[in-house]
Wavefront OBJ file of the C-alpha trace (Angstrom):
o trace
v 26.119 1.735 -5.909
v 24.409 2.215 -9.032
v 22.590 5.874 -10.002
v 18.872 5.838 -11.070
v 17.678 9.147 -12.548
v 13.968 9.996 -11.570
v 11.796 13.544 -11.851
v 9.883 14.312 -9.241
v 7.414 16.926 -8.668
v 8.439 19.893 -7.458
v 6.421 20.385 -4.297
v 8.563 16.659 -3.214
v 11.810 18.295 -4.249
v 11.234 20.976 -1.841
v 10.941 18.767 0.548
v 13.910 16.707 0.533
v 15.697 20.111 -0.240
v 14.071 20.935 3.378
v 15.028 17.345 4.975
v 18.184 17.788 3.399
v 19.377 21.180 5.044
v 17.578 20.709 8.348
v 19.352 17.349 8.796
v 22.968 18.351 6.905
v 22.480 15.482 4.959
v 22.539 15.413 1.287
v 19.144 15.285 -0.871
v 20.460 11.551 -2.067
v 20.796 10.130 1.663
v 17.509 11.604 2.618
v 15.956 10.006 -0.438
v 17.595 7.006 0.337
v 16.173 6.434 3.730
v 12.440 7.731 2.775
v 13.002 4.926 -0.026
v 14.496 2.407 2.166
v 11.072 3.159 4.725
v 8.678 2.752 1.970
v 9.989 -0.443 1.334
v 10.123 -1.581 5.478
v 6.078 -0.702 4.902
v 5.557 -2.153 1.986
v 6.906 -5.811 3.321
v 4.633 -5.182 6.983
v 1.251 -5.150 4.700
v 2.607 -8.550 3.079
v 3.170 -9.584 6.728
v -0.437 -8.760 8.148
v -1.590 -10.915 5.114
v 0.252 -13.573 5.967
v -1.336 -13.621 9.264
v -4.737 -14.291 8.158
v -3.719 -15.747 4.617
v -5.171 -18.999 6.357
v -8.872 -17.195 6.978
v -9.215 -16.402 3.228
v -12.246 -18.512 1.422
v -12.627 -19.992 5.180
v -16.218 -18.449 4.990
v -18.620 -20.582 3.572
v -21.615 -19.974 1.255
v -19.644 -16.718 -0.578
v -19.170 -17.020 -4.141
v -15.896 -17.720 -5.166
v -15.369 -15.070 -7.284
v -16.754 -12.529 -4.884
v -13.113 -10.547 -4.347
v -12.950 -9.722 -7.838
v -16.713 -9.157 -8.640
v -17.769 -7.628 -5.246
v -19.622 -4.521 -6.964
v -21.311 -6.788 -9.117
v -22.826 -9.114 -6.185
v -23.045 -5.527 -3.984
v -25.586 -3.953 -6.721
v -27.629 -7.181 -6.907
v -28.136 -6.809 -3.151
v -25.939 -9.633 -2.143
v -24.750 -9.391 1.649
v -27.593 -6.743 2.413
v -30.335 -7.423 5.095
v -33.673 -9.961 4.103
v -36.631 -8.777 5.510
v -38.350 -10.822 8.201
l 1 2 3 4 5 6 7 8 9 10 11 12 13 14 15 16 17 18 19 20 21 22 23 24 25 26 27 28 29 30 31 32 33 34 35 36 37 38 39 40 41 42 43 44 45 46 47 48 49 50 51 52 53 54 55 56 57 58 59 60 61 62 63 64 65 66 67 68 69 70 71 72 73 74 75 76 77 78 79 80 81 82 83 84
């Protein structure tokens, strides 16, 4: 196992100090497992977005740029209500 040193801000210290004693583990397990979660979550949001990677640009009539210039198409009104 290799060692990675970090600083963290004190108000997150305090807490895995608290984690720590309430669960008589050390401060490096308990960061350990809050790491090893972050990373469980991390890989489920690739997951949803692999479920509907096939709906993406399946809408037609959107520009194609549209995901990386929506507040550029939102302030010229695109996608708002026409008036009948």
């Amino acid at each position: 196992m290799k060692t990675l040193t970090v600083r963290l801000p004190d108000e997150l210290v305090a807490q895995i100090e608290a984690a720590s004693r309430a669960q008589g583990r050390s401060k490096s397990d308990v960061v350990r497992e809050r790491l090893r979660i972050a990373g469980e979550q991390t890989r489920g949001s690739h997951a949803m977005l692999d479920s509907i990677r096939d709906l993406i640009g399946s809408v037609d009539g959107l520009p194609p740029d549209l995901g990386s210039r929506y507040k550029e198409y939102l302030r010229a009104g695109f996608g708002r209500k026409r008036r009948r």
